[in-house]
N, C-alpha and C positions, 0 to 999 in steps of 0.2 A: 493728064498723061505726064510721066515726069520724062526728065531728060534722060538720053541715054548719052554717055562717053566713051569713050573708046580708051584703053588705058595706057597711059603715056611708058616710051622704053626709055629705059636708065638713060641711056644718051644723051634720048632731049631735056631729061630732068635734072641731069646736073650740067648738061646747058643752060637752061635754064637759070640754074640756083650761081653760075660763072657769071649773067648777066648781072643780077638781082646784087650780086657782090660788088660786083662794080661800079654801080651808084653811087655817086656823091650825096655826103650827108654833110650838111654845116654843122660846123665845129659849135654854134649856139644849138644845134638840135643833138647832138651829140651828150652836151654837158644837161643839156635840160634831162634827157633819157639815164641818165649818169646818176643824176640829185634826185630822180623818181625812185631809182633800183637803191640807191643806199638809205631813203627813206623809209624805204619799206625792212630794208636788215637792221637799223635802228632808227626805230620810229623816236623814240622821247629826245632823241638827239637834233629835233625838228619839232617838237612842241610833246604838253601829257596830250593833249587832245586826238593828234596824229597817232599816237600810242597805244588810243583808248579803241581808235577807230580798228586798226590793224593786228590782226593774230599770227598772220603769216606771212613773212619777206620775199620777196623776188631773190629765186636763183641767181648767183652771180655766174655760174655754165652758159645758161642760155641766153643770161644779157649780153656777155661775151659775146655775142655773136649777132646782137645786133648793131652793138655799137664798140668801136675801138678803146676800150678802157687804158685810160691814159697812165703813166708809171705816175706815184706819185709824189708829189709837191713838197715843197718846203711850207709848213702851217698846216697842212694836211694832220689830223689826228683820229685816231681810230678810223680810218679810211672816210670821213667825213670833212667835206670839200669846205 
């Protein structure tokens, strides 16, 4: 028998989504998530093997949005950290 739900109203959903925002994320799990997403938009700039492996890059929209992308840096080049 599967489960039934009952379907959540807007309110509590982006109640919700207000909690969920407001979690503390360290600043090492941040950059780790950071180095993942720009791995993935150029790969060879992380090794040929990493290149060979990957055909398609992580959206920078919805990483946005999991993590604060930080302005960037002095040494920073082609947006690779």
């Amino acid at each position: 028998m599967k489960d039934q739900f009952e379907p959540i109203n807007q309110s509590t959903l982006f109640a919700a989504r207000n909690e969920v925002l407001d979690l503390h994320m360290s600043e090492s799990l941040e950059e780790y998530l950071l180095q993942i997403i720009l791995a993935t938009r150029n790969p060879a700039a992380y090794g040929q093997d990493l290149a060979a492996w990957l055909q398609y890059g992580a959206s920078p929209g919805p990483a946005s949005r999991w993590i604060a992308v930080p302005e960037p840096k002095p040494g920073w080049s082609n947006g690779i950290l």
